[in-house]
C-alpha positions in Angstrom: 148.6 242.0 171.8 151.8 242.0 173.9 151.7 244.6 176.6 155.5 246.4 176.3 156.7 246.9 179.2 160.3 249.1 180.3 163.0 248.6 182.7 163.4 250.7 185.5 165.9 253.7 185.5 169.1 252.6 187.4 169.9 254.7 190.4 172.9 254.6 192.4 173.1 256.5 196.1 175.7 257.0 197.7 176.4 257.7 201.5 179.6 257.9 203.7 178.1 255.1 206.4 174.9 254.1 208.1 175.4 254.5 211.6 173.1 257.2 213.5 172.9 260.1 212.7 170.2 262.9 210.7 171.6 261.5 207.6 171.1 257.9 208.2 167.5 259.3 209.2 166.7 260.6 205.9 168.1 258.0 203.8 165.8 255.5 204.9 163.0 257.4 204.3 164.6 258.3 201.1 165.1 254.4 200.1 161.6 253.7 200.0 160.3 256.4 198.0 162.9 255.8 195.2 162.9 251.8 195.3 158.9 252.8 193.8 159.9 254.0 190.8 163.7 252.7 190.6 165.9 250.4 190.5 168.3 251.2 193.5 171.6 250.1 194.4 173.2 251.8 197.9 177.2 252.2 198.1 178.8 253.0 201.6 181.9 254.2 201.6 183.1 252.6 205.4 181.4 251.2 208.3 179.8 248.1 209.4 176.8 247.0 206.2 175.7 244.3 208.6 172.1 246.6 209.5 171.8 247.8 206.5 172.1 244.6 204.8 169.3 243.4 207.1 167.2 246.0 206.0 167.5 246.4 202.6 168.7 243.1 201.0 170.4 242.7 198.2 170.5 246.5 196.6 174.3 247.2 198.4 177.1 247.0 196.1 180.7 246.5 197.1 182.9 249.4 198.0 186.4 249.4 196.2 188.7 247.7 199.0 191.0 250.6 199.1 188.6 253.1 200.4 186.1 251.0 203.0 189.5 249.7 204.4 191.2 253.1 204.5 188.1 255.4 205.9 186.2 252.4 208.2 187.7 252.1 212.0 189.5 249.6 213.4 186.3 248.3 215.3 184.6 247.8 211.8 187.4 246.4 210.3 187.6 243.4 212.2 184.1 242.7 211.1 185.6 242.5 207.5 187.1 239.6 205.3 191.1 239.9 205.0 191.5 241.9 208.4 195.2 242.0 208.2 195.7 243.2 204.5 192.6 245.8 205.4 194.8 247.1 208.7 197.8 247.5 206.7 195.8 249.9 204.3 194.1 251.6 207.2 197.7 252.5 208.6 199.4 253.5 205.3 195.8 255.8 205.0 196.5 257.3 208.6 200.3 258.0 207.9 199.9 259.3 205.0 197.1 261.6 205.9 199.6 263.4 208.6 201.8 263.8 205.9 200.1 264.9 203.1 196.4 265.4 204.5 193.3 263.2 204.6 191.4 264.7 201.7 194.5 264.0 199.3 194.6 260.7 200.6 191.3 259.9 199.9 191.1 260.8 196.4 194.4 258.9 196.0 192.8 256.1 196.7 189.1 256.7 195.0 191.6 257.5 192.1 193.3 254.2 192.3 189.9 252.3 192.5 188.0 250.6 190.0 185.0 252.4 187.9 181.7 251.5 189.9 179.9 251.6 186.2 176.9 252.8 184.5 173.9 255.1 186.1 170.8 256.5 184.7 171.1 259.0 188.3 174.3 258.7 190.8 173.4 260.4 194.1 176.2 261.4 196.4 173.7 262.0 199.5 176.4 263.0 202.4 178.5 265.6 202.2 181.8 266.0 203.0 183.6 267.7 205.7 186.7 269.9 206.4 187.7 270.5 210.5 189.9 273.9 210.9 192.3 271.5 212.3 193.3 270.4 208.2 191.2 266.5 209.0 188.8 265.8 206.4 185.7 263.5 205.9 184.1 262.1 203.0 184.9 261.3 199.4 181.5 260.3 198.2 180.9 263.8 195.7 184.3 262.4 194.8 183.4 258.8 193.9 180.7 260.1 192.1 182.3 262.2 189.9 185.4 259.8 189.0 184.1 256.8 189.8 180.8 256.4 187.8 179.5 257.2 184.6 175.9 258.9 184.8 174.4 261.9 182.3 172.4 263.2 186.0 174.5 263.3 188.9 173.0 264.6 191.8 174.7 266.0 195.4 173.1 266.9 198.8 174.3 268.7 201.2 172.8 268.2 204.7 175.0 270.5 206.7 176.0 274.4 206.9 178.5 275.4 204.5 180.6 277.6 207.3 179.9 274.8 209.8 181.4 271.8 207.6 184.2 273.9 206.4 183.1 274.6 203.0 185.2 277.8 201.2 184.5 278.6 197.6 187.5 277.1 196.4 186.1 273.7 198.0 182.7 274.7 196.2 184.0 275.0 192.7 186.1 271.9 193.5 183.7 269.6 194.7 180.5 270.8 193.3 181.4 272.2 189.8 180.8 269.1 187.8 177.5 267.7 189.4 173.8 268.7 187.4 172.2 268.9 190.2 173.4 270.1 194.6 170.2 270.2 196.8 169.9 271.8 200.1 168.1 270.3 203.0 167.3 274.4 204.4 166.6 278.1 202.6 169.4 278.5 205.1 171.8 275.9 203.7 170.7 277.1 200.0 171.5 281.0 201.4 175.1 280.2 202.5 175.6 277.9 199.8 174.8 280.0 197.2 176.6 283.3 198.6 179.9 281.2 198.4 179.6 280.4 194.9 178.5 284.1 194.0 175.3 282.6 192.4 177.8 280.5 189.8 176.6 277.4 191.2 173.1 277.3 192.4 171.5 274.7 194.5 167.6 273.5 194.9 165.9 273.6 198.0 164.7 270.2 199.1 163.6 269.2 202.9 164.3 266.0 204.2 162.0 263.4 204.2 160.5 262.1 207.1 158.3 258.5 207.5 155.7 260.2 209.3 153.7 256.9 209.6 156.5 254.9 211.4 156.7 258.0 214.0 152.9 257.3 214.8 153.2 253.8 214.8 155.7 253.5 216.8 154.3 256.2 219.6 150.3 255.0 219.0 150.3 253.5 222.6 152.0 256.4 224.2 149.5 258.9 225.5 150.4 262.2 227.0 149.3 263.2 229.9 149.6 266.2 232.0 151.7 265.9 235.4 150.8 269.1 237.2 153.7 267.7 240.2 156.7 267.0 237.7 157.5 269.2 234.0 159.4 266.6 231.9 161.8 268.0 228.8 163.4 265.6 226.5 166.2 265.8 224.4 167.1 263.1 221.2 170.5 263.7 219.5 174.4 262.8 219.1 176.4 263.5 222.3 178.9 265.6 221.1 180.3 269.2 221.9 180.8 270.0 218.6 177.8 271.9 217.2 175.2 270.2 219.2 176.4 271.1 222.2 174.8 269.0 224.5 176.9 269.8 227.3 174.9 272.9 227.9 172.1 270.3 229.5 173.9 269.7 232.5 174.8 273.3 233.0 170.6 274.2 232.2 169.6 271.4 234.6 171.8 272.8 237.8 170.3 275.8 237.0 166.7 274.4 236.8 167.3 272.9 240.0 169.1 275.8 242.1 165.8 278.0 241.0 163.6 275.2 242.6 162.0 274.3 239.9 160.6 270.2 240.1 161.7 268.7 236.5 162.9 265.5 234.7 165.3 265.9 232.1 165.7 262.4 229.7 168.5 262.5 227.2 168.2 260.5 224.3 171.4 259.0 222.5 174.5 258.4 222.1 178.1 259.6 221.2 181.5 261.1 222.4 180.4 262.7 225.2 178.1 260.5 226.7 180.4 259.1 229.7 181.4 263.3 229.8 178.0 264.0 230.3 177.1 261.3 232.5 180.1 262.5 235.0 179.1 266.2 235.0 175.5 264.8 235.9 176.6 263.3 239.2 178.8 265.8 240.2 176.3 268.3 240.1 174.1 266.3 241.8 171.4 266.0 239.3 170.7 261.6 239.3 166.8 261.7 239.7 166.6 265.4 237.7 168.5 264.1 234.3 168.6 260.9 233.1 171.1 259.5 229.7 169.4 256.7 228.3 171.5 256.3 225.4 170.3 255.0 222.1 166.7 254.2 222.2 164.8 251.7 219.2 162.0 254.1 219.8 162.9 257.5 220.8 159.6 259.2 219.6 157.6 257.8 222.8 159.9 259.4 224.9 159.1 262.4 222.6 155.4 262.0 223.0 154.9 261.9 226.9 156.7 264.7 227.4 155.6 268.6 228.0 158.8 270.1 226.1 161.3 268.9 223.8 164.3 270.7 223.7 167.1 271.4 221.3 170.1 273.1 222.2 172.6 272.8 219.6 174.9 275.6 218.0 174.3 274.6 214.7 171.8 272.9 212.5 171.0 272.5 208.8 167.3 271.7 209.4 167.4 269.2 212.4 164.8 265.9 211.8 164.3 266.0 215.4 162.3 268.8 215.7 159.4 268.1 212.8 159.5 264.2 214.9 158.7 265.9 218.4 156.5 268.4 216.5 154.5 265.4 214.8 153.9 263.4 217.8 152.7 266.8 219.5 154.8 268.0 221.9 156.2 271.9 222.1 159.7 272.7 221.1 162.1 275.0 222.6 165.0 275.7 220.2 168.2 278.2 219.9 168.5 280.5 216.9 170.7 278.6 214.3 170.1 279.8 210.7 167.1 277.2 209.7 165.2 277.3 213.3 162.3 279.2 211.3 161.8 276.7 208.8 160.8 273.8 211.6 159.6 276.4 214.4 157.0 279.2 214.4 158.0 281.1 217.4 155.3 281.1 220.1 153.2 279.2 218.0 154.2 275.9 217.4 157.3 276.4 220.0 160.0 278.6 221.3 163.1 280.0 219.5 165.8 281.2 221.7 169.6 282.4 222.3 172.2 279.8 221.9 173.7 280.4 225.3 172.9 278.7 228.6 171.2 281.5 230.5 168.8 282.3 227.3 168.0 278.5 227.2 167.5 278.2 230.8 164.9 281.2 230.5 162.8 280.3 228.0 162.3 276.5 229.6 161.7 277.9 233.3 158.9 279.9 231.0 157.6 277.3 229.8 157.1 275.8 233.3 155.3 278.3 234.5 153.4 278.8 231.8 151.4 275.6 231.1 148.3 277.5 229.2 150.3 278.6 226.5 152.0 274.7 226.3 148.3 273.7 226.0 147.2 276.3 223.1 151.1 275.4 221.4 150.1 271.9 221.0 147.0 272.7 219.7 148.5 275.0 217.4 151.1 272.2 216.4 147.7 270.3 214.9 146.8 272.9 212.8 150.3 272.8 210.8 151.1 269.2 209.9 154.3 268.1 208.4 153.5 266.3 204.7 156.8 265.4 202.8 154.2 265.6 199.2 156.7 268.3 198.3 159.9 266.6 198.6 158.6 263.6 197.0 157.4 265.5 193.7 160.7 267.6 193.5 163.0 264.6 193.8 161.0 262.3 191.5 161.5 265.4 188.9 164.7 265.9 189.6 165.9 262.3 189.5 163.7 261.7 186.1 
């Protein structure tokens, strides 16, 4: 008796890049779980493929030329076959954006593209982004809905709705025509959900997280106490839009003008890092904060420290706080919408005020209050992170 066998549901995901980022984070954690059960192909929309290529042979498909040349920077351009012809897109794309706007122009030339084809599931995993100053960023919930044919068509949205510029014209727009949008928060669901007026509802589902590369990764870090020196670590983008991490500097002069004997290590990368870097010397703070930039493994840095700290304006439902949490170490965050989700305040960590002087207070606490670090990270053990949930709802939801 032949044993029948059937061919794997064809699932197509796509995502605007895979540079750093939460995003980037998720996805391959993501990839994984769905390469089980399906068979995946991954579409970027710009950016240099050369990493993710390495990583995940042979599932990429090509982006329609208009669109990786018009949205990919001049750095990653050069990395591309026909250079010149892809430059002379990319400045037709950037003229024309002043004119008319970037979001027209890139639906012009999704709309000019070829179909990608034929999907059991398209995922359009990053979401797009409007700035108050009229730029926009994204197209992939566009791609997906023009571009591919697919009876489940799936969206996630990874960011704040008032944060990314999202109005409910934008909503109806952009959202209207996909079965399924998922939010990465209850908070992200809340907003999303109030600017639709309940029309368009959305499914809670949290990021995944590869909990067993964190260990692995961390397994020969040990933490130990340093009675003489309280270090606080920081992982994210350098930027000063919505994570904010300019406030560090400001924090650390404080820290330091209150006597109190520190070291601060900032993990990453991004605009501001020169910025940031500048600040730190002319405050007088080389010894007291360190910028290490990117790091391969920035949960050891995580792990041998008293307090990780996040100090952003705004969040969805930051990765970085469940990693620091898994690997054990306290977390002091400010009060953006989905803070509660991640943080149990004064049990697992601290939730605090946004602004410098509420930040600064609730760390100089936490310095002089090493018993309660010590029952926090015993509390941390008692509530471990398990992504069981996310797995099961996105298997359903996905078919």
């Amino acid at each position: 008796m032949v044993e029948s066998t059937f061919p794997k549901k064809k699932i197509l995901v796509i995502n605007q890049h895979f540079s750093t980022g939460g995003i980037k984070k998720s996805l391959e954690s993501l990839l994984p779980i769905l390469m089980e059960c399906y068979d995946v192909n991954v579409l970027l929309l710009c950016g240099s493929t050369k990493e993710f290529d390495e990583k995940y042979p042979g599932i990429r498909i090509k982006t329609p030329f208009f669109i990786s040349s018009g949205l990919s920077s001049l750095k990653d351009l050069k990395e591309m076959n026909l250079f010149f012809l892809r430059f002379c897109i990319k400045i037709l794309f950037v003229y024309l954006s002043k004119i008319i706007g970037g979001e027209k122009v890139v639906k012009a030339f999704i709309t000019i593209s070829k179909k990608i084809g034929k999907y059991d599931c398209v995922i359009s995993y990053a979401h797009d982004n409007w700035s108050k100053k009229g730029a926009f960023f994204g197209g992939g919930n566009y791609l997906a809905i023009k571009k591919t044919e697919s009876s489940n068509k799936i969206s996630w949205v990874h960011g704040e709705p008032k944060i990314i510029g999202l109005t409910s014209k934008r909503l109806f727009l952009t959202y209207s025509e996909f079965n399924h949008v998922i939010a990465v928060s209850d908070a992200v669901k809340s907003q999303f959900e109030t600017l639709s007026d309940g029309l368009i509802k959305c499914e809670k589902i949290y990021n995944l997280i590869n909990i067993d590369l964190i260990l692995n990764k961390c397994r020969n870090t040990i933490y130990k106490e340093n009675f003489g020196l309280f270090r606080i670590v920081t992982v994210g983008r350098l930027s000063k839009v919505a994570k904010r991490i300019d406030k560090v500097n400001e924090i650390a002069k404080k820290l330091k003008e209150q006597g109190y004997n520190y070291k601060w290590t900032v993990v990453g990368d991004g605009a501001e890092y020169d910025s940031c870097v500048k600040i730190c010397k002319e405050y007088g703070l080389e010894g007291l904060v360190e910028y290490v930039g990117n790091q391969n493994n920035p949960y050891a840095y995580m792990k041998e420290s008293d307090l990780f700290v996040l100090v952003s304006d705004s969040e969805a439902m930051p990765l970085v706080i469940n990693e620091a949490l898994i690997v054990g170490t306290p977390v002091v965050t400010t009060d953006f919408p989905s803070a509660k989700e991640s943080v149990i305040d004064g049990v697992t960590g601290y939730i605090t005020g946004k602004d410098v002087d509420s930040l600064f207070e609730k760390i100089a606490f936490c310095i002089e209050h090493d018993d309660l670090l010590k029952k926090i990270r015993n509390n941390i053990k008692l509530h471990s992170y398990n992504n069981e949930e996310s797995i099961q709802a996105i298997r359903s939801m996905v078919g």
